[in-house]
Backbone atoms as SQL, in Angstrom:
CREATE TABLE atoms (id INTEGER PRIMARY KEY, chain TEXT, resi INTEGER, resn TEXT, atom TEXT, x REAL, y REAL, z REAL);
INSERT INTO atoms VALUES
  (1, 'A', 1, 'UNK', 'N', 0.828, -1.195, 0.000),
  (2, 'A', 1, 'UNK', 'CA', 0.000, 0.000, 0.000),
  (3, 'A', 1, 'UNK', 'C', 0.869, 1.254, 0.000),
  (4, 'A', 2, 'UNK', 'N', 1.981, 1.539, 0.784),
  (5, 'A', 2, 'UNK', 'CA', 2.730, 2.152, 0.821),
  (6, 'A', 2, 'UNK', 'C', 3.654, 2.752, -0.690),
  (7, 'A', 3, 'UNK', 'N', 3.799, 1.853, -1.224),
  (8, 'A', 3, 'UNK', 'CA', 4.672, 1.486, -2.481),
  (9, 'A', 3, 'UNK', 'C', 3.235, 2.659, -3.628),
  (10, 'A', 4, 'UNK', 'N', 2.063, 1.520, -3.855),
  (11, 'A', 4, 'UNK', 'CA', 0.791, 2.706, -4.528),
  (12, 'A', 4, 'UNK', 'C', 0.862, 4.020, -4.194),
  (13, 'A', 5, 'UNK', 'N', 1.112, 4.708, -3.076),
  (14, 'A', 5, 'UNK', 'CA', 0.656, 6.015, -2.234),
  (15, 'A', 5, 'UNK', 'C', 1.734, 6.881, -2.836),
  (16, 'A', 6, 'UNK', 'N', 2.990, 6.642, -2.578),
  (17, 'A', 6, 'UNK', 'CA', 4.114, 7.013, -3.399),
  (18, 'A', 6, 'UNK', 'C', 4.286, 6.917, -4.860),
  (19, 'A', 7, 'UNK', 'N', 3.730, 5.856, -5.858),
  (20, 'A', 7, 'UNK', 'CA', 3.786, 6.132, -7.009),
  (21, 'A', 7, 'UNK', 'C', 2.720, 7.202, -7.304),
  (22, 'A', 8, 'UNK', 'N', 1.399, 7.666, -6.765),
  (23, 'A', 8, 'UNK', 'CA', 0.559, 8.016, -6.844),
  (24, 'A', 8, 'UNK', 'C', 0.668, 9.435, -6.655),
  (25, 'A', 9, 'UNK', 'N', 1.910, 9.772, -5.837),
  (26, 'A', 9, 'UNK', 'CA', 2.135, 11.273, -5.347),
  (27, 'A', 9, 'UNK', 'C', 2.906, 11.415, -6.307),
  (28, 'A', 10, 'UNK', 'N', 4.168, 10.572, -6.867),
  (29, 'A', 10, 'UNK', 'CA', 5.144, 10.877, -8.168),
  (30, 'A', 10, 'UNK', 'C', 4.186, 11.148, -9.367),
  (31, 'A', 11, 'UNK', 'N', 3.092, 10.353, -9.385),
  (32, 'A', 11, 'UNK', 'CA', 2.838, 10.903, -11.086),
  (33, 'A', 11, 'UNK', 'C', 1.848, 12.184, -10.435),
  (34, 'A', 12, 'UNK', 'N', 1.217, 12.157, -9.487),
  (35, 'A', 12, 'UNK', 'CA', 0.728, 13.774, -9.499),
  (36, 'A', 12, 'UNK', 'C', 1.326, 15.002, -9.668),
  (37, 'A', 13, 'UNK', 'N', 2.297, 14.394, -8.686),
  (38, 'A', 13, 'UNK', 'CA', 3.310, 16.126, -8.486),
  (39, 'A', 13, 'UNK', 'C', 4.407, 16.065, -10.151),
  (40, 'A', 14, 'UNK', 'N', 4.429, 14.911, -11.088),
  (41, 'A', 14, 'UNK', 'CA', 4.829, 15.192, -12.460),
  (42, 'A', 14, 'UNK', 'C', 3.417, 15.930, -13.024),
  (43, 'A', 15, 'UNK', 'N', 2.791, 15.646, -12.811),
  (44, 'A', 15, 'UNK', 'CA', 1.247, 16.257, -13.503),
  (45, 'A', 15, 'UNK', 'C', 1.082, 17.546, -13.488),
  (46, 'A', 16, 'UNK', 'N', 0.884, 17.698, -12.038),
  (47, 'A', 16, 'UNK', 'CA', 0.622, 19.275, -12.059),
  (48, 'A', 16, 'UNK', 'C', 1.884, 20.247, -12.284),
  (49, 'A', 17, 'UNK', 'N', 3.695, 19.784, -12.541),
  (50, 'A', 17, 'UNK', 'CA', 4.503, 20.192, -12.669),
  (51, 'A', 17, 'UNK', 'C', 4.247, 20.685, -14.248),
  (52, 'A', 18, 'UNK', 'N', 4.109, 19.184, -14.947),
  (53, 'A', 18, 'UNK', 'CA', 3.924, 19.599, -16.512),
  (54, 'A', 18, 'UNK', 'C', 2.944, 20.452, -16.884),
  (55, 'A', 19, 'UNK', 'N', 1.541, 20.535, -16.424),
  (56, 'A', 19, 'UNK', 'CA', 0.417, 21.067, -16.640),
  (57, 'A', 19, 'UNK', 'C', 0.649, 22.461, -16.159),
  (58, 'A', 20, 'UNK', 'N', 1.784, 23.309, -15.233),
  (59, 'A', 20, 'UNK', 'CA', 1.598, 24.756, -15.275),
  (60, 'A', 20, 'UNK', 'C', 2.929, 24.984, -16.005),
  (61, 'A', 21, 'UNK', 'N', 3.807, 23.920, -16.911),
  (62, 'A', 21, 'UNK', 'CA', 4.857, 24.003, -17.549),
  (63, 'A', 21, 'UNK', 'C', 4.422, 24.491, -18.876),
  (64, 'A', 22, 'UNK', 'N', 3.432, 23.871, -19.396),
  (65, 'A', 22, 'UNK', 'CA', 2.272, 24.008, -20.401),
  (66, 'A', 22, 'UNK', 'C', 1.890, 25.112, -20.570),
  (67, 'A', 23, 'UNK', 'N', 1.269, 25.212, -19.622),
  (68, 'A', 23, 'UNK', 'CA', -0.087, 27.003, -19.753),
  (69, 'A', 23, 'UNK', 'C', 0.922, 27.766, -19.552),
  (70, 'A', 24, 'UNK', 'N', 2.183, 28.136, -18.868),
  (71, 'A', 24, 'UNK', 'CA', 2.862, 29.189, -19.413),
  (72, 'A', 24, 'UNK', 'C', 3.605, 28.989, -20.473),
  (73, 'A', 25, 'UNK', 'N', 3.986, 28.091, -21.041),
  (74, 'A', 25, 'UNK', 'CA', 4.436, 27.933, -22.439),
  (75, 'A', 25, 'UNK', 'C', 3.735, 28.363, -23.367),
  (76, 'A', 26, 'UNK', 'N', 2.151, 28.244, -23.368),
  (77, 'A', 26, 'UNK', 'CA', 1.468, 28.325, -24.690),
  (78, 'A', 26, 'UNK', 'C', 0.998, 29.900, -24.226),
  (79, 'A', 27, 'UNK', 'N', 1.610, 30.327, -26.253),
  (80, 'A', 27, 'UNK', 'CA', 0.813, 31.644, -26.213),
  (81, 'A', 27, 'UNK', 'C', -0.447, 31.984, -26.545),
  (82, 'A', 28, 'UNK', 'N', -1.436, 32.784, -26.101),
  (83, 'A', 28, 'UNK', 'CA', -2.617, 32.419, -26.209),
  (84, 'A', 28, 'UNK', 'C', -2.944, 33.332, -27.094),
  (85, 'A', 29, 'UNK', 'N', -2.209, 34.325, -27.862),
  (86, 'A', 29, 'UNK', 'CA', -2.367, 35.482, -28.794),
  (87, 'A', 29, 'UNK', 'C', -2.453, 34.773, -30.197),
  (88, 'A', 30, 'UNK', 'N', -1.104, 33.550, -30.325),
  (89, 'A', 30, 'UNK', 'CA', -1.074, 33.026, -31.447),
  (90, 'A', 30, 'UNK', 'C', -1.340, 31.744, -31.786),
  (91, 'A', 31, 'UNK', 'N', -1.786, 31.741, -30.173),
  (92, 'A', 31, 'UNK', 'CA', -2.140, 29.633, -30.410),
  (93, 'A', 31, 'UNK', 'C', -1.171, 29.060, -30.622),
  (94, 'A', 32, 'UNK', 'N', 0.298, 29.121, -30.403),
  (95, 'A', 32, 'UNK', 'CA', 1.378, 28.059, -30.168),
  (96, 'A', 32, 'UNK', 'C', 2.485, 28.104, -29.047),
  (97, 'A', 33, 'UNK', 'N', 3.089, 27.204, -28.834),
  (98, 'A', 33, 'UNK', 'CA', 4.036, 26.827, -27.829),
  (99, 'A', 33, 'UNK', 'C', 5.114, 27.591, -28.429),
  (100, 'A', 34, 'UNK', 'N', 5.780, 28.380, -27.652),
  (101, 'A', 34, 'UNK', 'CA', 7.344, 29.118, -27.479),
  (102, 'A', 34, 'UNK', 'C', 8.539, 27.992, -28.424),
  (103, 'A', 35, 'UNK', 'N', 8.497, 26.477, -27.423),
  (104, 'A', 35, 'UNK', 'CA', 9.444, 25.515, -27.804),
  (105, 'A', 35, 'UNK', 'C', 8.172, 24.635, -28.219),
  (106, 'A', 36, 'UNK', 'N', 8.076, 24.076, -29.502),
  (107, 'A', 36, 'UNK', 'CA', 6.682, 23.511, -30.182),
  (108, 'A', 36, 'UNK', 'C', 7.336, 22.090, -29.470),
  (109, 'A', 37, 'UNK', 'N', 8.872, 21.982, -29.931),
  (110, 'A', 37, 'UNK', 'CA', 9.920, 19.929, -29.574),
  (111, 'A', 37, 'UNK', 'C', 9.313, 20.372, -28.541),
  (112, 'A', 38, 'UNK', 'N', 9.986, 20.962, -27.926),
  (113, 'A', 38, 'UNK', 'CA', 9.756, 20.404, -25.763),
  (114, 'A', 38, 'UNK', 'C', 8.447, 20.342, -25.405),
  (115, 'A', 39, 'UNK', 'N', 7.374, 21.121, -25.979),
  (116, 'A', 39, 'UNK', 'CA', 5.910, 20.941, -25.808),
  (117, 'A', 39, 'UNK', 'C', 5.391, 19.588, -25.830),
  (118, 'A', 40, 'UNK', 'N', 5.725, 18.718, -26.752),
  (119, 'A', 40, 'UNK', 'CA', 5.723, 17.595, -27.043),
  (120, 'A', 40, 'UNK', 'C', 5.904, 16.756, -26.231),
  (121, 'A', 41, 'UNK', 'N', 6.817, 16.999, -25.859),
  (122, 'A', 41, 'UNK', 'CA', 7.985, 15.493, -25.087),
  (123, 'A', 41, 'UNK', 'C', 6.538, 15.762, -23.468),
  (124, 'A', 42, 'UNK', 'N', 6.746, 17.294, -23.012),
  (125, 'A', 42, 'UNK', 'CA', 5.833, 17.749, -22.351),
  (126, 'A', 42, 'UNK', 'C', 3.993, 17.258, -22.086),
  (127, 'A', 43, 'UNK', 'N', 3.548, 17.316, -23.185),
  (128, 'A', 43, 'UNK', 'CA', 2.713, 16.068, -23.805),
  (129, 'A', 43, 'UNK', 'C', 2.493, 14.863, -23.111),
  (130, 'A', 44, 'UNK', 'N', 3.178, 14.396, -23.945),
  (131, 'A', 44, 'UNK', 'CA', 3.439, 12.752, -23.644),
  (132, 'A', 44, 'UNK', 'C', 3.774, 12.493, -22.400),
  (133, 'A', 45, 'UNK', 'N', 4.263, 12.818, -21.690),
  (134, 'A', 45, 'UNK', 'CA', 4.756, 12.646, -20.427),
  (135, 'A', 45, 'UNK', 'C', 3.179, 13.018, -18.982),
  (136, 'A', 46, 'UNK', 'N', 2.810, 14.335, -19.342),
  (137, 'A', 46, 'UNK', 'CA', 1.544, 14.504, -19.193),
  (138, 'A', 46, 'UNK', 'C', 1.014, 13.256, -18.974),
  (139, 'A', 47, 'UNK', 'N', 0.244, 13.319, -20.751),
  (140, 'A', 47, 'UNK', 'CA', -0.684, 12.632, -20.699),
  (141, 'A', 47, 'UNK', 'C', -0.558, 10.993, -20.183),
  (142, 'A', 48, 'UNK', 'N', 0.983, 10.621, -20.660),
  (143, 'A', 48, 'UNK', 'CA', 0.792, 8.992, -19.527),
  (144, 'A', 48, 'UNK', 'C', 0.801, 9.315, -18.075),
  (145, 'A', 49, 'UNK', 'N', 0.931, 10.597, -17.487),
  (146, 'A', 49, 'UNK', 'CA', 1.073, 10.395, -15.906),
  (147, 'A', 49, 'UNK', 'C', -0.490, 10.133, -15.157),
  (148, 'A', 50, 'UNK', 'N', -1.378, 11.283, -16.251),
  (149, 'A', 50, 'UNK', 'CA', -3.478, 11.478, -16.170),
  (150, 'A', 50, 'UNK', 'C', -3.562, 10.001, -16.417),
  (151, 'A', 51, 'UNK', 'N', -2.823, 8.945, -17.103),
  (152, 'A', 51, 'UNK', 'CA', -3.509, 8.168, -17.472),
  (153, 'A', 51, 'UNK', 'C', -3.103, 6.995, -16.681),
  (154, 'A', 52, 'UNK', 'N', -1.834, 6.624, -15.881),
  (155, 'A', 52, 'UNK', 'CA', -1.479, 6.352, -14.767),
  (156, 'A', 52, 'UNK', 'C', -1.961, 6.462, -13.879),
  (157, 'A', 53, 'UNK', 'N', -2.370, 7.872, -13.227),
  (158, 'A', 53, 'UNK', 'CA', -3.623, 8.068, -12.183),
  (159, 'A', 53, 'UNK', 'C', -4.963, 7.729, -12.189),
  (160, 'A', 54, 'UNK', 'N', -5.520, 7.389, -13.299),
  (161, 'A', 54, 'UNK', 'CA', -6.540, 7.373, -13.501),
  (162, 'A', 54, 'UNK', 'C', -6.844, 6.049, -13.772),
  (163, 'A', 55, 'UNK', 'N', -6.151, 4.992, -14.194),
  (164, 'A', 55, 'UNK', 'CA', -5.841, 3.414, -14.186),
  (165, 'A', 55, 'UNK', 'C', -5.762, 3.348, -12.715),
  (166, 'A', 56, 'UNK', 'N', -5.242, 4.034, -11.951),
  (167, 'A', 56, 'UNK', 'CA', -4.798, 3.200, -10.603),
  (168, 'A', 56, 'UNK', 'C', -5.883, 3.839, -9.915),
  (169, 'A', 57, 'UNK', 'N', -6.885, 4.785, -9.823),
  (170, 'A', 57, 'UNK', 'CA', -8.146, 5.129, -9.201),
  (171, 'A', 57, 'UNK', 'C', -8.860, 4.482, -9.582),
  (172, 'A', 58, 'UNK', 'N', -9.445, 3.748, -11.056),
  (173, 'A', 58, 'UNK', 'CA', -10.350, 2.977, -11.313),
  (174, 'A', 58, 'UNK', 'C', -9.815, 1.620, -10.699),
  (175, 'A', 59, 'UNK', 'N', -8.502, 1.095, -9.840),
  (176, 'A', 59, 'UNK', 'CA', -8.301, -0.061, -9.788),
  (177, 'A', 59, 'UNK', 'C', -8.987, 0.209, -8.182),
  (178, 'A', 60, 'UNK', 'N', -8.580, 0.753, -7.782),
  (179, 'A', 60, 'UNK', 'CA', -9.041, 1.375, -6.402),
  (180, 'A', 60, 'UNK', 'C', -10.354, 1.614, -6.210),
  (181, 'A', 61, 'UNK', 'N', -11.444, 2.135, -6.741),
  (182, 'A', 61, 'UNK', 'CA', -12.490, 1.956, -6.633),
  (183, 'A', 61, 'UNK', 'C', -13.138, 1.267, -6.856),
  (184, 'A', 62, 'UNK', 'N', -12.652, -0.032, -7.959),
  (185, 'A', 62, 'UNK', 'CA', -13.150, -1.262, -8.060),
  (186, 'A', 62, 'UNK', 'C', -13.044, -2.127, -6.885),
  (187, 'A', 63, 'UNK', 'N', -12.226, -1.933, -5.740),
  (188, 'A', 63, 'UNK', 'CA', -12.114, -2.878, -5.011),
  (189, 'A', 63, 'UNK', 'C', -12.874, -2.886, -3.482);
């Protein structure tokens, strides 16, 4: 249980790290990212961490 609680705080605190890495990256005058590569990598990393959390809450509320 211990081991879950800790992966669970790592992909959050990557989450909300990337997600205000994001909104100040993107300009909202021209609709694009400053660095478009690093936005990316930014991305991906994101989106498997939402999707990590969100696999391991549906495993958790299933039980």
């Amino acid at each position: 249980m211990e081991n879950k609680s800790a992966l669970r705080f790592t992909f959050s605190t990557i989450a909300i790290i990337l997600g205000v890495v994001l909104f100040k990256q993107f300009d909202f005058e021209t609709l694009k990212f400053e660095k478009p590569a690093l936005a990316v990598i930014y991305i991906v990393v994101f989106l498997f961490s939402v999707f990590v959390l969100i696999k391991n809450y549906k495993k958790k509320t299933e039980k």
